[in-house]
Biopython code that builds the backbone (N, CA, C, O; Angstrom):
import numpy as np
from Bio.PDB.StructureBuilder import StructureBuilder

atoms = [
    (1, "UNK", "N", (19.055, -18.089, -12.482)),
    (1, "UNK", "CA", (20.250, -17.400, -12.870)),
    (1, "UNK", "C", (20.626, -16.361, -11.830)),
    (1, "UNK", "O", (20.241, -16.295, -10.663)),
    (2, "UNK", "N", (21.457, -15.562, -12.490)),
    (2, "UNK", "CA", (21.954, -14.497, -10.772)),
    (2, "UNK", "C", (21.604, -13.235, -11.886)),
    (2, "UNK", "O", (21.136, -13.280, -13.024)),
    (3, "UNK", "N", (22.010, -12.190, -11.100)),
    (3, "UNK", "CA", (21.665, -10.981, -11.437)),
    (3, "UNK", "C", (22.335, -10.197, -10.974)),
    (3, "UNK", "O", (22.189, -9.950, -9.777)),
    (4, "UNK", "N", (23.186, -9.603, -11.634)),
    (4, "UNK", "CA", (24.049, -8.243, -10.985)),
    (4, "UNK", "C", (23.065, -7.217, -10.336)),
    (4, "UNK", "O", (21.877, -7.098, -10.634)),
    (5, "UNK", "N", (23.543, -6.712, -9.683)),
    (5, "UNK", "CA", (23.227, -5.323, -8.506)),
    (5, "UNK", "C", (21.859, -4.298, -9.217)),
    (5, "UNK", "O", (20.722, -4.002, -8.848)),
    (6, "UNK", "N", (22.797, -3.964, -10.518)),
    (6, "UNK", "CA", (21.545, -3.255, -11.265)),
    (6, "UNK", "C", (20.766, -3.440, -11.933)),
    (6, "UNK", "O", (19.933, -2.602, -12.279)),
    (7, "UNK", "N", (20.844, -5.004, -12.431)),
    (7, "UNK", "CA", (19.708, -5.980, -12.782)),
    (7, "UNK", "C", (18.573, -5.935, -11.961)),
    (7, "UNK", "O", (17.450, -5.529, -12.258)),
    (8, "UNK", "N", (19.127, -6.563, -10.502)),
    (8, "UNK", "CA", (18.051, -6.812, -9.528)),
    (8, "UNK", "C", (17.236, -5.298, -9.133)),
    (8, "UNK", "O", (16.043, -5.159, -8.862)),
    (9, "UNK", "N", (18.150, -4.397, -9.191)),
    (9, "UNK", "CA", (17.322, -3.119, -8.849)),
    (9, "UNK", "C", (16.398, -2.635, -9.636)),
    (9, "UNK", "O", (15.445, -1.964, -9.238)),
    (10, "UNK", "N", (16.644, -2.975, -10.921)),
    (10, "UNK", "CA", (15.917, -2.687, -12.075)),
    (10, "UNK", "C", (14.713, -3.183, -11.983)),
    (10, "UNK", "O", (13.768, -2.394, -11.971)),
    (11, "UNK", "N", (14.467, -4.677, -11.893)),
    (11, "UNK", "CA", (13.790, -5.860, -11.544)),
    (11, "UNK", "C", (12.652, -5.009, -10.856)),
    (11, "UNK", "O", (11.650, -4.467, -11.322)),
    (12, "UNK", "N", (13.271, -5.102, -9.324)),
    (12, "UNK", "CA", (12.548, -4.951, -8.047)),
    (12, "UNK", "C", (11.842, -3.157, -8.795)),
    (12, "UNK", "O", (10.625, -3.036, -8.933)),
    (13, "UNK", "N", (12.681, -2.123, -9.132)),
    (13, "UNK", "CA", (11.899, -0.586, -9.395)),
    (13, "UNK", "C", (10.539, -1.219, -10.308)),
    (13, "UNK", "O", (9.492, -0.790, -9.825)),
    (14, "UNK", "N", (10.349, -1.981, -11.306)),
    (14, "UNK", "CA", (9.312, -2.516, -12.303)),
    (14, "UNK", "C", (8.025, -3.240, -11.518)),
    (14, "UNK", "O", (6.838, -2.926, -11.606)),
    (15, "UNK", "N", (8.786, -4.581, -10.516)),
    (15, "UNK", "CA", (7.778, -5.062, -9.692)),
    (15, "UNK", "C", (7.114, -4.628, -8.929)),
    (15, "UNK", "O", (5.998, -5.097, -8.708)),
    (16, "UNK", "N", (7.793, -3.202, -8.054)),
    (16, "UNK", "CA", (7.478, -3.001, -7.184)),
    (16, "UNK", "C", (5.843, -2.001, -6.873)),
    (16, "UNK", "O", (5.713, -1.432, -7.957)),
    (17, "UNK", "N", (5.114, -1.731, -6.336)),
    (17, "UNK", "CA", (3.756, -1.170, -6.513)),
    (17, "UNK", "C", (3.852, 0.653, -6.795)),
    (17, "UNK", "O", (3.589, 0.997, -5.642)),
    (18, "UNK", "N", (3.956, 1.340, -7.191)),
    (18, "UNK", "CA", (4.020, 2.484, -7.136)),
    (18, "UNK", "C", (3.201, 3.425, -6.743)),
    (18, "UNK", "O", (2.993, 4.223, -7.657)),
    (19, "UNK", "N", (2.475, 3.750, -5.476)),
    (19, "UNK", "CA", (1.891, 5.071, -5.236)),
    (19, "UNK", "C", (1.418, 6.167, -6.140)),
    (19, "UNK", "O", (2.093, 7.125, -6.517)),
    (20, "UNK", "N", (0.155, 5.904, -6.443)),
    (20, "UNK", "CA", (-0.693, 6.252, -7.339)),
    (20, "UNK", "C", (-0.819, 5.865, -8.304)),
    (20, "UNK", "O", (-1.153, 6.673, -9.171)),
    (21, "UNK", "N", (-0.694, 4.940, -8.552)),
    (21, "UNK", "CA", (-0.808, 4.110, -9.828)),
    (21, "UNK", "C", (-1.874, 3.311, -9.908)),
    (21, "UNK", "O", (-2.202, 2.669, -10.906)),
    (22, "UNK", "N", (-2.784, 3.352, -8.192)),
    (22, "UNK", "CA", (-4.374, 2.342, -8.756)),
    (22, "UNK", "C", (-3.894, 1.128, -7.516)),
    (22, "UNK", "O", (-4.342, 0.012, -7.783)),
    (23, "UNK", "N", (-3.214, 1.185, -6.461)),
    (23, "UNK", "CA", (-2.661, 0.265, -5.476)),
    (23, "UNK", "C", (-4.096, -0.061, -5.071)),
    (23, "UNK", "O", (-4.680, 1.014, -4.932)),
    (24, "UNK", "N", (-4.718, -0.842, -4.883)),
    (24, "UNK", "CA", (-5.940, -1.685, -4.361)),
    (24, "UNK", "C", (-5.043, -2.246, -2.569)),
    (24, "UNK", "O", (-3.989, -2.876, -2.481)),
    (25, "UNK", "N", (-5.904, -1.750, -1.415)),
    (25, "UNK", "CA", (-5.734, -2.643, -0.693)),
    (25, "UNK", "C", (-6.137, -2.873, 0.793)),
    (25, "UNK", "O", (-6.046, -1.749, 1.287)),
    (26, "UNK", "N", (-6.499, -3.659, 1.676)),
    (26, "UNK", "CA", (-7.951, -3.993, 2.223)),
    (26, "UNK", "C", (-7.625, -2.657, 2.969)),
    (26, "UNK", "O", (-6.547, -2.140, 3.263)),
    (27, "UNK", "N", (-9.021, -2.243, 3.190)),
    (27, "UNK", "CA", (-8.918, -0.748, 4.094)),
    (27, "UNK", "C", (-8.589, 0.419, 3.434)),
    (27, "UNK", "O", (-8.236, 1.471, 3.969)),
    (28, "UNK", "N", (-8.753, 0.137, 1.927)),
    (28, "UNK", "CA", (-8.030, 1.436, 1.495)),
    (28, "UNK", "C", (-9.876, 2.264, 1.206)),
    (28, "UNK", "O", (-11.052, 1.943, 1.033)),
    (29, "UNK", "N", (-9.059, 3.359, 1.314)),
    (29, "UNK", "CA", (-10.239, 4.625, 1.751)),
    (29, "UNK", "C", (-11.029, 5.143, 0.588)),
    (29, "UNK", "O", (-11.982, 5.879, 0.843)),
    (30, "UNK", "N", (-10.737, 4.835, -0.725)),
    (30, "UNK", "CA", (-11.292, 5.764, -1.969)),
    (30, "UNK", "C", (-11.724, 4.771, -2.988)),
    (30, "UNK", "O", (-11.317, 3.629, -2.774)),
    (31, "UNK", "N", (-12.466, 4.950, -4.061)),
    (31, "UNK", "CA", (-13.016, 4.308, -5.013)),
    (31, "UNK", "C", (-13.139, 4.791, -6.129)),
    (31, "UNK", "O", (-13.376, 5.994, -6.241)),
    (32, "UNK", "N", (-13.032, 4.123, -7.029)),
    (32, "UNK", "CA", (-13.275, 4.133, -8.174)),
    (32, "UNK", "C", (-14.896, 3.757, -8.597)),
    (32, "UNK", "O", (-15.234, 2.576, -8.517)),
    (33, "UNK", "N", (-16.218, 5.119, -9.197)),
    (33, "UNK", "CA", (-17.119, 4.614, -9.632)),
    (33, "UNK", "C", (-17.278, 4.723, -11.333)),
    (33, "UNK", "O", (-17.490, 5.787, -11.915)),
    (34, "UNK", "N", (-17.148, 3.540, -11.933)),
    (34, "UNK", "CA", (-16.963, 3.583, -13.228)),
    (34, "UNK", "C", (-18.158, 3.874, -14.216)),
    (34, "UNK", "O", (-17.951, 4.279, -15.360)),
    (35, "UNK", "N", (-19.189, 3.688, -13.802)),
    (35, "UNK", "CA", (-20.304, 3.580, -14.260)),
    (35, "UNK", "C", (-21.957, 3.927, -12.859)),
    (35, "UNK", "O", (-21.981, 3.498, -11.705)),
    (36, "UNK", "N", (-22.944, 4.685, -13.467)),
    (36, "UNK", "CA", (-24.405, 4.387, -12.760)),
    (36, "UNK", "C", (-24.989, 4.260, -13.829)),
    (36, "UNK", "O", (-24.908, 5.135, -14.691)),
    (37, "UNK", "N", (-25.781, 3.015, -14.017)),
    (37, "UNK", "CA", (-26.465, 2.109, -14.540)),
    (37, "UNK", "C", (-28.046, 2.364, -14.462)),
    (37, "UNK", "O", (-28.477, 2.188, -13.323)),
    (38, "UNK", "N", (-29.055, 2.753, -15.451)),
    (38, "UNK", "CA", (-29.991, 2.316, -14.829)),
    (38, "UNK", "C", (-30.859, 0.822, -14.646)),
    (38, "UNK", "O", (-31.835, 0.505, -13.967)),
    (39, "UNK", "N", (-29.967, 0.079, -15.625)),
    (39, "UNK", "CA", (-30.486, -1.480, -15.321)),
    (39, "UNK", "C", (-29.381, -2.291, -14.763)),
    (39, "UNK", "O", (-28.183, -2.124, -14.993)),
    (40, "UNK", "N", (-30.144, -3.561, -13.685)),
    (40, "UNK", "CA", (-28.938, -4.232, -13.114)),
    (40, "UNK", "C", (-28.157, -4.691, -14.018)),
    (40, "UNK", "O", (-27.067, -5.043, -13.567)),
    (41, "UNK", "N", (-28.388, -4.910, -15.860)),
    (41, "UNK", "CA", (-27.923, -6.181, -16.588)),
    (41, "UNK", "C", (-26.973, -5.696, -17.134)),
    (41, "UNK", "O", (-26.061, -6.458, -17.455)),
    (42, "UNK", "N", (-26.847, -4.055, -17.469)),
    (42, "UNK", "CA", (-26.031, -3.328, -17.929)),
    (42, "UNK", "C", (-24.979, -3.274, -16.702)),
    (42, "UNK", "O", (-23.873, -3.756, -16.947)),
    (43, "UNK", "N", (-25.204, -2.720, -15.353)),
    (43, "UNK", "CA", (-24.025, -3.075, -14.700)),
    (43, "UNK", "C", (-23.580, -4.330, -14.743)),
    (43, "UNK", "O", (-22.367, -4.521, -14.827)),
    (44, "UNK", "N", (-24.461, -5.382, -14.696)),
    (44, "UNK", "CA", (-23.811, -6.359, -14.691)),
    (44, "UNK", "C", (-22.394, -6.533, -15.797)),
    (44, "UNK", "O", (-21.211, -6.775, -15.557)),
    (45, "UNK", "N", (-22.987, -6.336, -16.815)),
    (45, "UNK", "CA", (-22.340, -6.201, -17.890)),
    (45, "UNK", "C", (-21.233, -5.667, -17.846)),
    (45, "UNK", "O", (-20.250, -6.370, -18.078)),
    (46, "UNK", "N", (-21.087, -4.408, -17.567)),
    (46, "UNK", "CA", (-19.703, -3.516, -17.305)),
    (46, "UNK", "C", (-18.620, -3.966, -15.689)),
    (46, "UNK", "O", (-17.467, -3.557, -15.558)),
    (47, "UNK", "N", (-19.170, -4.644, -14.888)),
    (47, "UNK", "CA", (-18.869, -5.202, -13.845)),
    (47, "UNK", "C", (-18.176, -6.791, -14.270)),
    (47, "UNK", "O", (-17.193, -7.283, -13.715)),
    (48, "UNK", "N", (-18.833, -7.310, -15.198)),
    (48, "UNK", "CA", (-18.082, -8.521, -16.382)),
    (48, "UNK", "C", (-16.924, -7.831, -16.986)),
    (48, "UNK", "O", (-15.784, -8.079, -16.593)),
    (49, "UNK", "N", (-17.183, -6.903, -18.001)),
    (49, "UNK", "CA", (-15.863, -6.556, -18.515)),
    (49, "UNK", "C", (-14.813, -5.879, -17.801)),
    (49, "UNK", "O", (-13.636, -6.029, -18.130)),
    (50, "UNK", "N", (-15.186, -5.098, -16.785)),
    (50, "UNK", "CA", (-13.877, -4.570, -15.839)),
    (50, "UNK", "C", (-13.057, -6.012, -15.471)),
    (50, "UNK", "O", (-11.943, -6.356, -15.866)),
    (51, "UNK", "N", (-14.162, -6.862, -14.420)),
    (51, "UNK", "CA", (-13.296, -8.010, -13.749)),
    (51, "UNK", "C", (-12.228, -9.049, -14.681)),
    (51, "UNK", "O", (-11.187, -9.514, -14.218)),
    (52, "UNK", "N", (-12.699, -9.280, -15.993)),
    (52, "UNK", "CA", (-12.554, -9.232, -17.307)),
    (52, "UNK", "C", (-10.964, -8.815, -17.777)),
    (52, "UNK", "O", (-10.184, -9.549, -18.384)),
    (53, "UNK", "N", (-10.708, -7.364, -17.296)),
    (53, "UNK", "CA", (-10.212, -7.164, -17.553)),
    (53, "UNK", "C", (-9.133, -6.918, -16.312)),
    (53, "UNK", "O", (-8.237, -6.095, -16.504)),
    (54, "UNK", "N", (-9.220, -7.759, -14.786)),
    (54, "UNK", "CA", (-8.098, -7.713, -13.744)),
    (54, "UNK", "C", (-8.380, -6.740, -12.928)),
    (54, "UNK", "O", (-7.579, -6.290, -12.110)),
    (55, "UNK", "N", (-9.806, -6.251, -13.126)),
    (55, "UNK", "CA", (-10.253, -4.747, -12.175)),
    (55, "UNK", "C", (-11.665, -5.585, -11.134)),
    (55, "UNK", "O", (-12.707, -6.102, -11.537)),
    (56, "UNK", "N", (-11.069, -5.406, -9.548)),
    (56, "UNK", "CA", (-11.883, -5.956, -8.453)),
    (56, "UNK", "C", (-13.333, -5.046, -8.686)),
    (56, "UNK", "O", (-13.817, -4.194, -7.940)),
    (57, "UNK", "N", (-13.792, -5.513, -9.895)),
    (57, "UNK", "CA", (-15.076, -4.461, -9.338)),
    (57, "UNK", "C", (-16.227, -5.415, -9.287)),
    (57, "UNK", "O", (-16.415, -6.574, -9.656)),
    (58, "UNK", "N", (-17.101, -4.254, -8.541)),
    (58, "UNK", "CA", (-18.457, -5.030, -8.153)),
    (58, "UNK", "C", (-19.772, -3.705, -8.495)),
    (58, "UNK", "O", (-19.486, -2.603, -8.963)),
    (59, "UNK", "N", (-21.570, -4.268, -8.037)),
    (59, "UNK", "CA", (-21.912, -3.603, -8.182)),
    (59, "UNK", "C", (-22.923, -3.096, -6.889)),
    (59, "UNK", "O", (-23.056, -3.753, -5.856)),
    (60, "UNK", "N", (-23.516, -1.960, -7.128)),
    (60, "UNK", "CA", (-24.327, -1.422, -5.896)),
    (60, "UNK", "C", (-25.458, -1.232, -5.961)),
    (60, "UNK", "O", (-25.661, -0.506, -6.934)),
    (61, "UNK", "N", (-26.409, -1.493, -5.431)),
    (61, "UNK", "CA", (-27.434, -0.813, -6.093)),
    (61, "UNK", "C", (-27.922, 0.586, -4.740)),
    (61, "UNK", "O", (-27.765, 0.737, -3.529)),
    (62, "UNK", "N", (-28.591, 1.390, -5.943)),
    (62, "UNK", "CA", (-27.928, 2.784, -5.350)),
    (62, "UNK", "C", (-28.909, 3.847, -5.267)),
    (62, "UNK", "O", (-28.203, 4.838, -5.079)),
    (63, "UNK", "N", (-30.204, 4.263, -5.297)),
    (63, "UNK", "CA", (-31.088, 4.942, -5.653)),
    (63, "UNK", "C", (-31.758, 4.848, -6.519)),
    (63, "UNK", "O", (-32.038, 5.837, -7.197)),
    (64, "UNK", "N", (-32.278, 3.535, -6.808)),
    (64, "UNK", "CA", (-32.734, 2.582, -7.985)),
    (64, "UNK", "C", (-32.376, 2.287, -9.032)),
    (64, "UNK", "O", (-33.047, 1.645, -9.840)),
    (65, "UNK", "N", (-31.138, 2.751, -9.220)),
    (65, "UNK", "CA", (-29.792, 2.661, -9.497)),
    (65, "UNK", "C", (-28.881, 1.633, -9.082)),
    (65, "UNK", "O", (-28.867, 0.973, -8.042)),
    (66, "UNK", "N", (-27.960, 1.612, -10.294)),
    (66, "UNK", "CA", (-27.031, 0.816, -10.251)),
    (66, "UNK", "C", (-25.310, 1.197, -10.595)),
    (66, "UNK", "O", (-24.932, 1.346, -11.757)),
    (67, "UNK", "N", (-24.474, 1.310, -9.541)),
    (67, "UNK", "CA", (-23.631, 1.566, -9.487)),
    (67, "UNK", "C", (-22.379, 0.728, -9.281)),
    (67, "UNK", "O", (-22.157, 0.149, -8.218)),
    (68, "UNK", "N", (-21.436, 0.674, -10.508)),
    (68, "UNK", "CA", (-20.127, -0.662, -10.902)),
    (68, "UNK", "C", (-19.013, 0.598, -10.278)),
    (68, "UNK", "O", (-18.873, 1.758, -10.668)),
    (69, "UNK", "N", (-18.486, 0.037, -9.442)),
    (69, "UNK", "CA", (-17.157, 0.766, -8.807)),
    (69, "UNK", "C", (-15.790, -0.254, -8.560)),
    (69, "UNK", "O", (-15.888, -1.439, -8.876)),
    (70, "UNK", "N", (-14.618, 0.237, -8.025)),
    (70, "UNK", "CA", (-13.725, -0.588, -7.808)),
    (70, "UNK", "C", (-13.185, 0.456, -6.244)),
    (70, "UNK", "O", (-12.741, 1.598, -6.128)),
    (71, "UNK", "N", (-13.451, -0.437, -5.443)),
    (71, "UNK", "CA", (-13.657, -0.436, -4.056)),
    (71, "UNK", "C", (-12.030, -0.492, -3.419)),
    (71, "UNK", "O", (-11.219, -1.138, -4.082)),
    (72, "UNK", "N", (-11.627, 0.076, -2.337)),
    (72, "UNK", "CA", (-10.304, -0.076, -1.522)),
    (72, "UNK", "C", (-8.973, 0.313, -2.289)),
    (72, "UNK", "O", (-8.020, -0.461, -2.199)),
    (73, "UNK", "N", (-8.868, 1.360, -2.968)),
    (73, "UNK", "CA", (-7.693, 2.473, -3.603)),
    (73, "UNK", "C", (-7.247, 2.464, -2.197)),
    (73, "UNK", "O", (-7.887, 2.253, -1.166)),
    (74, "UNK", "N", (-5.887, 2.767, -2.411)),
    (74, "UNK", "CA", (-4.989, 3.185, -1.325)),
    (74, "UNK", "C", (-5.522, 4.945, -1.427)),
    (74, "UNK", "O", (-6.467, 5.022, -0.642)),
    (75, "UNK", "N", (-5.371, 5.823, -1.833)),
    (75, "UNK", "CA", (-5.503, 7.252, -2.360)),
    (75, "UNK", "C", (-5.888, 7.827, -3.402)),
    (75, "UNK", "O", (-5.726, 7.427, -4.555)),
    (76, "UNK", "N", (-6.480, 8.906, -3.009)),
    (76, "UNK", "CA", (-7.369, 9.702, -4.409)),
    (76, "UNK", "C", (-6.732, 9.623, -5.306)),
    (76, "UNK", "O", (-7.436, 9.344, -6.277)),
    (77, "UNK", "N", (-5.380, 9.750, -5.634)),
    (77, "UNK", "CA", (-5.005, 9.301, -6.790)),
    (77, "UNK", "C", (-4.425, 8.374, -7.138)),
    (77, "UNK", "O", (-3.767, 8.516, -8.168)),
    (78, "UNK", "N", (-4.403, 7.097, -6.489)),
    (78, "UNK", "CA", (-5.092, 5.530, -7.271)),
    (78, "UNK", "C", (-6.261, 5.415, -7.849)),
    (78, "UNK", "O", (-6.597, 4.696, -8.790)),
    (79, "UNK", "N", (-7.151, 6.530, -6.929)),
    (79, "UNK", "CA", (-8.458, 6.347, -7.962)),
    (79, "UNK", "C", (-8.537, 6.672, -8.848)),
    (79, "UNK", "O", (-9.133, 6.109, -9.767)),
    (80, "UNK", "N", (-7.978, 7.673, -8.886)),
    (80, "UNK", "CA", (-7.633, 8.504, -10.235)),
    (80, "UNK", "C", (-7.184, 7.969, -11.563)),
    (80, "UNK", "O", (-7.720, 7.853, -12.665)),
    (81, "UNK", "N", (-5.931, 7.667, -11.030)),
    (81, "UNK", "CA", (-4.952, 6.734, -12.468)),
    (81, "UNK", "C", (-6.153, 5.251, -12.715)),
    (81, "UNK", "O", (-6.385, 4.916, -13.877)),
    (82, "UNK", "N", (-6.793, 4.516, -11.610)),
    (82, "UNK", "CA", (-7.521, 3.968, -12.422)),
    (82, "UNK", "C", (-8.313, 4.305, -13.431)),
    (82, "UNK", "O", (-8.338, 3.913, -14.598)),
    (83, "UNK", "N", (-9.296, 5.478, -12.551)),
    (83, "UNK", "CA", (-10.473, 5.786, -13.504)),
    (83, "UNK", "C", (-9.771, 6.205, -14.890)),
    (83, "UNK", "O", (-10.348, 5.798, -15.898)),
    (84, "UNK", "N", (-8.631, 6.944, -15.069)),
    (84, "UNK", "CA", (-7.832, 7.037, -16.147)),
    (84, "UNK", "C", (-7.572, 6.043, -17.006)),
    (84, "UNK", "O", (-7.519, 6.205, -18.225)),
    (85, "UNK", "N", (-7.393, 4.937, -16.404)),
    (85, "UNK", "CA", (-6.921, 3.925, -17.277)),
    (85, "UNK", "C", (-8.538, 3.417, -17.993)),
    (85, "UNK", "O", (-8.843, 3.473, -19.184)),
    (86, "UNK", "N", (-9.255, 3.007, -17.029)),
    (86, "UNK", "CA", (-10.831, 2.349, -17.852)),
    (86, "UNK", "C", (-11.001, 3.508, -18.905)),
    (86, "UNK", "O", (-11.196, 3.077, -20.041)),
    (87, "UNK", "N", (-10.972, 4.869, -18.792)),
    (87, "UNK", "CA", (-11.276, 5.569, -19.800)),
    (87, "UNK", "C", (-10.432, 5.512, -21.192)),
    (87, "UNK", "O", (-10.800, 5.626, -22.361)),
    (88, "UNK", "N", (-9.390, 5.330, -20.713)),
    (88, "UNK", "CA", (-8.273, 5.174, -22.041)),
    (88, "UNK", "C", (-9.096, 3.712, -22.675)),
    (88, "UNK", "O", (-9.187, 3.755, -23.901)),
    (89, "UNK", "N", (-9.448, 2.971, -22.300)),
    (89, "UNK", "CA", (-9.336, 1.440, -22.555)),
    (89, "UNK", "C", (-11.052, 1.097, -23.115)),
    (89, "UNK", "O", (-11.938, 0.424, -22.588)),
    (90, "UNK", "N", (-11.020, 1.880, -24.385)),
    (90, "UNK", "CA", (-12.564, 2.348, -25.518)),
    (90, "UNK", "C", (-13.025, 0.624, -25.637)),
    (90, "UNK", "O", (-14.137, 0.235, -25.991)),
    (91, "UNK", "N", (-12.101, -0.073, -25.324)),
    (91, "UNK", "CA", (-13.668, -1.606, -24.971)),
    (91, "UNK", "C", (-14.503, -1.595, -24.276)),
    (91, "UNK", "O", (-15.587, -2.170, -24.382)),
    (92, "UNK", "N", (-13.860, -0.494, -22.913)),
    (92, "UNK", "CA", (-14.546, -1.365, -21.867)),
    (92, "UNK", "C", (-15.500, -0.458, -21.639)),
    (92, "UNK", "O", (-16.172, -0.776, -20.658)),
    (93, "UNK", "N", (-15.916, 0.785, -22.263)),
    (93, "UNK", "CA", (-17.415, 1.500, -22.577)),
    (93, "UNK", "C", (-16.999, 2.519, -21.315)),
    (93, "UNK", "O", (-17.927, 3.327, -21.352)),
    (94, "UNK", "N", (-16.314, 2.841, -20.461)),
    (94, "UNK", "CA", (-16.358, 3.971, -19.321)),
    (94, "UNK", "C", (-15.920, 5.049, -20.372)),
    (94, "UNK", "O", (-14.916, 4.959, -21.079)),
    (95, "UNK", "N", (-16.925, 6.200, -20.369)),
    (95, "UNK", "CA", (-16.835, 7.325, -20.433)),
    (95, "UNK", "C", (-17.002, 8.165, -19.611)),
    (95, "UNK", "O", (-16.374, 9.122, -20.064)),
    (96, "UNK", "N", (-17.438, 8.463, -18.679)),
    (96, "UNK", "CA", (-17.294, 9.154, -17.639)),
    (96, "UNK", "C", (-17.458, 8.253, -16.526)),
    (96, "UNK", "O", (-17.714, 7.080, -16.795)),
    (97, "UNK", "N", (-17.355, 8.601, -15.332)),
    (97, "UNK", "CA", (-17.134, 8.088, -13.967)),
    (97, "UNK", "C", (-16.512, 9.521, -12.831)),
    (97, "UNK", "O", (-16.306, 10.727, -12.965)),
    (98, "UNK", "N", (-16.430, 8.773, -12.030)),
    (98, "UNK", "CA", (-15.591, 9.540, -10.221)),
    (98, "UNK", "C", (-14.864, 8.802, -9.528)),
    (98, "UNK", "O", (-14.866, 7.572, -9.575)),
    (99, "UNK", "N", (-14.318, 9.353, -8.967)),
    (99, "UNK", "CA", (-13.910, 8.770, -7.834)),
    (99, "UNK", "C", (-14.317, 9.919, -6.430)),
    (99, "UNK", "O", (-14.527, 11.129, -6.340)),
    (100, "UNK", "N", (-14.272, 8.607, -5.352)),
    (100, "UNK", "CA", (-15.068, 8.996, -4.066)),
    (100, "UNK", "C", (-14.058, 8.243, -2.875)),
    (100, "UNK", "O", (-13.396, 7.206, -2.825)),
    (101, "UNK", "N", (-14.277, 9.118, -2.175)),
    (101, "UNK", "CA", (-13.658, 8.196, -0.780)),
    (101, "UNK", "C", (-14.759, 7.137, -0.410)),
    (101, "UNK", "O", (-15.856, 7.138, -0.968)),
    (102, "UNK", "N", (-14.515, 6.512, 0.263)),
    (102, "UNK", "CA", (-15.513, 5.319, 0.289)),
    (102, "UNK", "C", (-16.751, 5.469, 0.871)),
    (102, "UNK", "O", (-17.658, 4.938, 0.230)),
    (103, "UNK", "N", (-17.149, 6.165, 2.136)),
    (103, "UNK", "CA", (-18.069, 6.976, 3.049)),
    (103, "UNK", "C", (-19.150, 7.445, 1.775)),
    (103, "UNK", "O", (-20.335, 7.402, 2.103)),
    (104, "UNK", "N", (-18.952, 7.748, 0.805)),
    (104, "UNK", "CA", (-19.434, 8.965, -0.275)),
    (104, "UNK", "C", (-20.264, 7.890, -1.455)),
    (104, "UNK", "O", (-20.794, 8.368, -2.458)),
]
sb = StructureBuilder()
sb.init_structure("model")
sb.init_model(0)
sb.init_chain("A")
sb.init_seg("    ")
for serial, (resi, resn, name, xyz) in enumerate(atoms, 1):
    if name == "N":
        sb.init_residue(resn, " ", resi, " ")
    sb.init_atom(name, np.array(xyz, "f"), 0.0, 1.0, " ", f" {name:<3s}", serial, name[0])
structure = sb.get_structure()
């Protein structure tokens, strides 16, 4: 079909990625750590329900530890609004977490 002027603008403002909103993308500098685990099965677990739920996460192991993060945020606050969102979202068990630049 076609789309008048402020259709399509409308369209494109909705599709389009918004800056700080959790933009994932290769090289991006900050992370999301949702969880430290002390068993691999439990990260595993929470590393199932993030991906589960459309979130690139993976896990680390970390000081005999186990750490489920979501890796390559464009900016601290993509990490942010993510870690915001897993917390809003009482399935997926994140109650606390950080975010880190990636180095960290």
């Amino acid at each position: 079909g076609q789309a008048t002027p402020d259709q399509l603008a409308k369209f494109i403002g909705q599709a389009e990625m918004q800056p700080g909103q959790g933009i994932v993308l290769q090289g991006g500098q900050w992370r999301t750590v949702a969880g430290l685990m002390p068993s691999g099965i439990q990260a595993s677990n929470l590393r199932s329900a993030l991906q589960t739920a459309g979130y690139p996460a993976e896990v680390i192991s970390k000081s005999g530890k186990f750490e489920v993060r979501i890796n390559q945020l464009a900016t601290r606050e993509d990490a942010e609004a993510v870690l915001k969102r897993l917390q809003a979202n009482a399935a997926l068990g994140v109650t606390d977490g950080r975010v880190a630049l990636a180095s960290n």
